[in-house]
C-alpha positions as CSV (number, residue, x, y, z in Angstrom):
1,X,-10.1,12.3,20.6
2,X,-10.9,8.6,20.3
3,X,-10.5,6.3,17.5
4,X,-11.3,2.9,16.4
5,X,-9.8,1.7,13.6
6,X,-12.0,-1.6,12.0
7,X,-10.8,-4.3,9.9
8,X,-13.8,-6.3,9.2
9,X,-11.5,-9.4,7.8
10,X,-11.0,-12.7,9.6
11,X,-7.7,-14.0,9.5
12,X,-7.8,-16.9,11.9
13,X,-3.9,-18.2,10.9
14,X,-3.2,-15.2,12.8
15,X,-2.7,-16.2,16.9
16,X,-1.3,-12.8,18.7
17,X,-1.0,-9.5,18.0
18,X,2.6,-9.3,17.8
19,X,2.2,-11.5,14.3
20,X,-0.6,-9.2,13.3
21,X,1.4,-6.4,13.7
22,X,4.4,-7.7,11.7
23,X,1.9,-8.1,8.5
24,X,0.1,-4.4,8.8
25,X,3.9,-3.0,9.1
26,X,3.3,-0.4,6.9
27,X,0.6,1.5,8.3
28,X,1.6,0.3,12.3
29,X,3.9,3.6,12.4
30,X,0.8,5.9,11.2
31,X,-1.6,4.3,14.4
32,X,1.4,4.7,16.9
33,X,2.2,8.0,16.3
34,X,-1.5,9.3,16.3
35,X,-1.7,7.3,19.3
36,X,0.6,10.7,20.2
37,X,-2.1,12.5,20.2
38,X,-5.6,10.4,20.1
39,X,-6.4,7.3,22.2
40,X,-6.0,4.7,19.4
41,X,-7.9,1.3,19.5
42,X,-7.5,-1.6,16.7
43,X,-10.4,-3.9,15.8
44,X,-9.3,-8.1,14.1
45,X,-10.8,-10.9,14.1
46,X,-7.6,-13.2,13.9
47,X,-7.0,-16.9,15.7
48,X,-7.0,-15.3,19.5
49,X,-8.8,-13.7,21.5
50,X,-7.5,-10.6,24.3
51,X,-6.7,-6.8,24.0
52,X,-3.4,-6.0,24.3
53,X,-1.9,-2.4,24.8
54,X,1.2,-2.3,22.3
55,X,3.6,1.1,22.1
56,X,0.4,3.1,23.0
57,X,-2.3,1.5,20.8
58,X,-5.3,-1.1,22.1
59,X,-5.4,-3.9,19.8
60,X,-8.9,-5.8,20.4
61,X,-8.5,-9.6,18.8
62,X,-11.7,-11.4,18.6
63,X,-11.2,-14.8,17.6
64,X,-14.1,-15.8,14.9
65,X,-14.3,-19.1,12.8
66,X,-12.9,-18.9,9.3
67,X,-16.0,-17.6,7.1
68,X,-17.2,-15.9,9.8
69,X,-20.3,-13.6,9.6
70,X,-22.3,-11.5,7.7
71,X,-23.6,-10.1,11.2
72,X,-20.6,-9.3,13.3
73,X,-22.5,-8.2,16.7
74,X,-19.5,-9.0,18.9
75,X,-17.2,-6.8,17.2
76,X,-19.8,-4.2,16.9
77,X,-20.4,-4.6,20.9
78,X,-16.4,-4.2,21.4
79,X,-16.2,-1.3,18.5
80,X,-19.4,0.1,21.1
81,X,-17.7,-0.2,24.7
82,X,-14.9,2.3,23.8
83,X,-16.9,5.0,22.7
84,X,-15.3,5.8,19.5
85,X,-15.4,9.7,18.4
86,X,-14.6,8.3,14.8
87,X,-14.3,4.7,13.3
88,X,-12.4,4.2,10.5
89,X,-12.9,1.1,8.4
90,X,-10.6,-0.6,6.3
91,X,-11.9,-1.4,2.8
92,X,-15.0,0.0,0.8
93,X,-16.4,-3.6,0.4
94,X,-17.9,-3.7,4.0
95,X,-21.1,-1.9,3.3
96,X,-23.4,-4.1,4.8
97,X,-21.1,-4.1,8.0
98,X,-21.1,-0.6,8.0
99,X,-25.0,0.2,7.9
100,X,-25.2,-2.6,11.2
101,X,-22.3,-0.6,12.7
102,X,-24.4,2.7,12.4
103,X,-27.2,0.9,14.7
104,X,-24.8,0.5,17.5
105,X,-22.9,4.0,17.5
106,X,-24.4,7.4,18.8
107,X,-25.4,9.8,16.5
108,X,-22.6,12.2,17.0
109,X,-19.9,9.1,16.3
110,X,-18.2,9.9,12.9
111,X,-17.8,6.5,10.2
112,X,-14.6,6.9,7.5
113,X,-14.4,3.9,4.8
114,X,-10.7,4.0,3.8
115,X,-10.1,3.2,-0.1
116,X,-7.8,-0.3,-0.5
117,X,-7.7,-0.9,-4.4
118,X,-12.0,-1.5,-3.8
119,X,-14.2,-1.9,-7.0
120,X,-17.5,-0.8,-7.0
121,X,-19.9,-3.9,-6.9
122,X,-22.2,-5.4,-9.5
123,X,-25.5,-3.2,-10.8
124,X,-27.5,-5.2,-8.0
125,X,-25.4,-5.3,-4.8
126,X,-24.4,-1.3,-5.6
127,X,-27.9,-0.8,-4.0
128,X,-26.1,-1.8,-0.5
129,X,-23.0,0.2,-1.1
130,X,-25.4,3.2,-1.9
131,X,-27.2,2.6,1.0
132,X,-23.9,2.5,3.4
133,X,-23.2,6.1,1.8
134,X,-25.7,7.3,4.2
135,X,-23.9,6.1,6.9
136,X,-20.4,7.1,6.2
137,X,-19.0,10.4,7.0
138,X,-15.6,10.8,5.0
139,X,-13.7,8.7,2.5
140,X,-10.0,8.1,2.4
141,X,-8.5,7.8,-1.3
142,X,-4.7,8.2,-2.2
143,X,-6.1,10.2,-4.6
144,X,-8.7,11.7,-5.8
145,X,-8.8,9.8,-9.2
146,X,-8.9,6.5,-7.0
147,X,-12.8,8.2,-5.9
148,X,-13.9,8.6,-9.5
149,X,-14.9,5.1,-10.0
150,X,-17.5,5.6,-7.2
151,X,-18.7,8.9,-7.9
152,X,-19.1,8.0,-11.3
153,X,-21.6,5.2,-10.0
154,X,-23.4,7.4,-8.0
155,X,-22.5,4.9,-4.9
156,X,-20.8,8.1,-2.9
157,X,-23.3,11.0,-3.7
158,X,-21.5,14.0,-1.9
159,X,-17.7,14.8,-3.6
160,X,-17.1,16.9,-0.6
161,X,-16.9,13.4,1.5
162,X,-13.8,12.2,-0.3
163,X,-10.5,13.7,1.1
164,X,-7.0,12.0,0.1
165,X,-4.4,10.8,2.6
166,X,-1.5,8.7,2.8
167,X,-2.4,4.9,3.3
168,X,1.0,3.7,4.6
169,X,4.8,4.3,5.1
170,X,8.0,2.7,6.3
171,X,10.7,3.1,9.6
172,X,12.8,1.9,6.1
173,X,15.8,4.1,6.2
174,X,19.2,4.3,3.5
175,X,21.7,2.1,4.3
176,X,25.3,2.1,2.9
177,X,24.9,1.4,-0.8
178,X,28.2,-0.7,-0.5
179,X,27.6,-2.9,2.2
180,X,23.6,-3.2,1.1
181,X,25.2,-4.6,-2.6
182,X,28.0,-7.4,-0.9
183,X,24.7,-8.6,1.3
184,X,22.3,-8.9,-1.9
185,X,24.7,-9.7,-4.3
186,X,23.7,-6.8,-6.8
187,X,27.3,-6.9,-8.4
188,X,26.2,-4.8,-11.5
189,X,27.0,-1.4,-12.5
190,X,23.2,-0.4,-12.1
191,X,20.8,-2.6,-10.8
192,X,17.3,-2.8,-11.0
193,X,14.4,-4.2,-8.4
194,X,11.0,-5.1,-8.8
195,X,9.0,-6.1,-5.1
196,X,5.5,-7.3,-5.5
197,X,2.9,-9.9,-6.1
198,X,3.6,-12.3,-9.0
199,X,0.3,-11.7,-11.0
200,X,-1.1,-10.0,-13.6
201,X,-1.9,-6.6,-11.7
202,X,1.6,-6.4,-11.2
203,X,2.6,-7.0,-15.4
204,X,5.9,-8.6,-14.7
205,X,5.9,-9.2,-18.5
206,X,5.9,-5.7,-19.2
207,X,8.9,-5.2,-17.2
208,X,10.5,-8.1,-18.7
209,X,10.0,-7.1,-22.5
210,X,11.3,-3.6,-22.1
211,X,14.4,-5.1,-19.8
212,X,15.2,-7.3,-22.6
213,X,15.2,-4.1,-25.1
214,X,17.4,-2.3,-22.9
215,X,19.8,-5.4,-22.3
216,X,20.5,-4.9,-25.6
217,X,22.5,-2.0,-25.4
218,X,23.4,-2.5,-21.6
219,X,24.7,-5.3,-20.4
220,X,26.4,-4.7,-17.4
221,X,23.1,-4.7,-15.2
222,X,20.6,-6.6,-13.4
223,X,17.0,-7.2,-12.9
224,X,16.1,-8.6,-9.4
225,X,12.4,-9.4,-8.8
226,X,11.1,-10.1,-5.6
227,X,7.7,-11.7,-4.9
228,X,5.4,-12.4,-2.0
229,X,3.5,-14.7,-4.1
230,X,4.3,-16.4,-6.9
231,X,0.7,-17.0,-9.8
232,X,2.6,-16.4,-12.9
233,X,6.2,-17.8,-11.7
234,X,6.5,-20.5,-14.2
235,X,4.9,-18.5,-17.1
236,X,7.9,-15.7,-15.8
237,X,10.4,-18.9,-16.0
238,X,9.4,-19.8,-19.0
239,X,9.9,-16.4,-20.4
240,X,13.1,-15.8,-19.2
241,X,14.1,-19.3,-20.8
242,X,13.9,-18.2,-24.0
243,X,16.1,-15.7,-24.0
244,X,19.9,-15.7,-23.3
245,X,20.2,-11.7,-22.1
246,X,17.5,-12.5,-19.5
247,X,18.8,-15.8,-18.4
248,X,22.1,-13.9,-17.8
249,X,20.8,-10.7,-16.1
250,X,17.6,-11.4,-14.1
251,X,17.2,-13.0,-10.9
252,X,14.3,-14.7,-9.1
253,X,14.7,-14.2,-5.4
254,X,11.3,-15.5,-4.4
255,X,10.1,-14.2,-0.6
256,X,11.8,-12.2,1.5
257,X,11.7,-11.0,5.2
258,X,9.7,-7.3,5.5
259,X,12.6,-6.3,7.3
260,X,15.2,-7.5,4.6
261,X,13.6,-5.3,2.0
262,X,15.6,-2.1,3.8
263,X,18.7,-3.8,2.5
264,X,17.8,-4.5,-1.0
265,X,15.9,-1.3,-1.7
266,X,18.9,0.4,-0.8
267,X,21.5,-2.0,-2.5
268,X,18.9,-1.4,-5.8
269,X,19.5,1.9,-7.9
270,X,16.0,1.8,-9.4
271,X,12.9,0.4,-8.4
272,X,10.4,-0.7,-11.6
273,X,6.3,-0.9,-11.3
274,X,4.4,-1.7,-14.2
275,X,1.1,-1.9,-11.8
276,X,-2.1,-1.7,-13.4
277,X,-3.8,-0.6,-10.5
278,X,-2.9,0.3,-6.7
279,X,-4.7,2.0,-4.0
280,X,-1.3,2.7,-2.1
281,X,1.9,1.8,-3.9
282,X,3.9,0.7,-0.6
283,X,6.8,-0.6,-2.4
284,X,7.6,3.1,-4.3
285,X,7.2,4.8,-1.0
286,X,9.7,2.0,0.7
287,X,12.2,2.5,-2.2
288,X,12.2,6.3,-2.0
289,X,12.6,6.0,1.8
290,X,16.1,4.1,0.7
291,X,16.9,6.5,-1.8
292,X,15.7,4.2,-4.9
293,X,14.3,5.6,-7.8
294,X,11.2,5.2,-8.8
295,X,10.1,3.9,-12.5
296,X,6.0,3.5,-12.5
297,X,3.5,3.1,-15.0
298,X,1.4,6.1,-14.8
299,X,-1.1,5.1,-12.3
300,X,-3.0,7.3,-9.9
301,X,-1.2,6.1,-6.5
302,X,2.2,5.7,-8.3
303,X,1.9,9.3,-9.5
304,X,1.3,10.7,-6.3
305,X,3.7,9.3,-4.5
306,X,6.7,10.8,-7.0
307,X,4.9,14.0,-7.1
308,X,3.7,13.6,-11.6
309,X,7.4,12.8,-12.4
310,X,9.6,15.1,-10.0
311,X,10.8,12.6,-7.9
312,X,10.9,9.4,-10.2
313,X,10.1,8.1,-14.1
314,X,7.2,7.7,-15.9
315,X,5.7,4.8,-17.9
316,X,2.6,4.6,-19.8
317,X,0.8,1.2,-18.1
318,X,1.4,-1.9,-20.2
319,X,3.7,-0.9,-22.9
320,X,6.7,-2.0,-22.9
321,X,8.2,0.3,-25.3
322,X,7.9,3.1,-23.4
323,X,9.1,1.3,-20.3
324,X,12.3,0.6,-22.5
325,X,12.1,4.5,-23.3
326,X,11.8,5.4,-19.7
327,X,14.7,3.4,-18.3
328,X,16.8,4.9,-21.3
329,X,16.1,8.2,-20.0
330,X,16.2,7.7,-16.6
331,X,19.9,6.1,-16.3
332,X,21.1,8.7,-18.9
333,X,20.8,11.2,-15.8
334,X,22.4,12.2,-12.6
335,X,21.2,8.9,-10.4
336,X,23.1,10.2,-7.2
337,X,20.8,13.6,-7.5
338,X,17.6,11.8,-8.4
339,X,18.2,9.8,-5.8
340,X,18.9,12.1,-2.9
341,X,15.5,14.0,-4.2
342,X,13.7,11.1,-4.0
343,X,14.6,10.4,-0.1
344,X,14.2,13.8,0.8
345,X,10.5,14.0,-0.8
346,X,9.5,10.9,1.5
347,X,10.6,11.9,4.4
348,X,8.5,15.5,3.6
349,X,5.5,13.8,2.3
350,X,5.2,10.2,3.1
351,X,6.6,10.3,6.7
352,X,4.7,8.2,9.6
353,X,4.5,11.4,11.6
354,X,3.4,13.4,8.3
355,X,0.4,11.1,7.2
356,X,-0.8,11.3,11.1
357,X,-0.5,14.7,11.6
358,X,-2.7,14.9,8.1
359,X,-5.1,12.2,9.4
360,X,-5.8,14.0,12.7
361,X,-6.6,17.4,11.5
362,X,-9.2,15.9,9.2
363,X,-10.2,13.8,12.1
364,X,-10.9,17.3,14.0
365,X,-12.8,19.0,11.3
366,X,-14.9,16.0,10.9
367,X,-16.0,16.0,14.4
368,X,-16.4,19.5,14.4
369,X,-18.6,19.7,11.2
């Protein structure tokens, strides 16, 4: 079997593979160990230009200006000369990209559009995405919620077409809890970790409110928050300012390395999302993977990954209150337990080996149909 995996964006601050790789982390494990089994090739436009073979996967860099093209007939060509079985494309949003890309494939060569946290577009320019429904094969959601959007909207006609499958996963492993605290600092009797975007998707202020509440009555912990970027930062600084629990117990750590995560994940003995929206969840899957447990607002993606509540706590999106609630409950229990669960549920569900083997034998029937 061969596939072609398409990512229709152009990231020209991007100059080898190598650094490409290091940003798609999470999902890099999923593409090498297919490439087990499939001849794997990876489609970017990025700032270079070459195909290098990397741990058993062809990645094929086209270099293209910033802005690029609504008519990409170099990648297309590329995408063509491989003689894909199945192309997978990253991102619902392509559509117009993906009725060219029929043009150039055979007949018998299989199209998958792969859910990332995609809205359906406007009234008018739905009339593309219903037309590109013709031309795709499969669907990839986290979960089947995540499709209901679209099917509502009649943009994917056939239900049959959406299948779920893991999106990403993590080499992150559990290191020792001691060590993982003196490196991070988390000197508190329970410690608590946010990872994520700085914005309004992620509702920092959520967490904040119902952290406060809880400081109220627990003192002796922490909440560290760590952030890739940084929209609402001195909105968050501002909050904290005014009060004197938060200005003693929460910590801004900005940006850190992908690979320092492991460390704090494992040093952390819950992990809080009050996410609005996600087509993934990466950082719950991370933090179970390090034996941290999961509080999430309830959330199709977040849901999923802790199995409706058996392997993590449950918050109803945007309320603080019951955050506050949540986090009452969930540090009245065993956290040792929960947190051996949690680990043990990744590496059954959310393994890179797992989400391939899944990935492949839908790959098969799809050819086969």
């Amino acid at each position: 079997m061969r596939i072609a995996f398409l990512n229709y964006n152009i990231l020209p601050n991007y100059h080898s593979p190598e650094e490409w790789i290091q940003k798609i982390a999470p999902s890099v494990g999923i593409l090498e160990a297919l490439a087990k089994k499939a001849e794997v090739h990876y489609f970017i436009r990025i700032g270079y230009t070459g195909i290098s073979l990397i741990n058993n996967v062809q990645y094929h860099c086209l270099k293209t200006k910033a802005g690029g093209s609504a008519f990409p007939f170099s990648l297309h060509h590329a995408v063509k000369k491989v003689k894909p079985d199945i192309v997978l494309v990253f991102g619902l949003h392509f559509s117009f990209q993906i009725i060219q890309l029929k043009q150039f494939l055979p007949a018998a060569t299989k199209i998958i559009a792969e859910h990332h946290a995609d809205n359906p577009f406007g009234r008018i320019k739905r009339i593309v995405q219903k037309t590109a429904d013709h031309c795709i094969d499969s669907y990839h959601f986290t979960t089947i919620e995540n499709a209901e959007p679209w099917l509502k909207a009649k943009i994917i006609v056939d239900r049959q077409k959406c299948k779920t499958l893991g999106l990403a996963s993590t080499h992150f492993v559990k290191q020792d809890k001691i060590l993982s605290k003196q490196i991070t600092g988390m000197t508190s009797t329970t410690n608590f970790l946010f990872v994520g975007r700085l914005n309004e998707n992620k509702d920092p202020f959520t967490i904040l409110k119902a952290f406060e509440r809880y400081l109220f009555q627990n003192t002796d912990c922490a909440l560290h928050l760590i952030y890739q970027t940084d929209e609402l930062l001195s909105q968050v600084q501002s909050f904290i300012s005014r009060s004197e629990l938060l200005k003693k117990n929460v910590y801004l750590h900005g940006k850190k390395e992908y690979t320092t995560l492991e460390t704090w994940y494992s040093a952390a003995d819950y992990l809080i999302s009050a996410s609005l929206k996600e087509s993934a969840g990466f950082s719950v899957i991370e933090a179970m993977a390090c034996g941290c447990i999961p509080i999430v607002s309830n959330i199709p993606a977040s849901l999923k990954s802790i199995d409706n509540g058996k392997y993590g706590f449950i918050s109803e999106t945007g309320n603080a209150v019951s955050l506050y609630k949540t986090i009452l409950f969930a540090t009245a229990l065993d956290r040792n337990a929960f947190s051996l669960q949690a680990e043990a549920y990744f590496k059954k569900q959310f393994s890179f080996e797992k989400i391939s083997a899944d990935f492949y034998d839908l790959a098969t029937k799809l050819i086969a149909e």
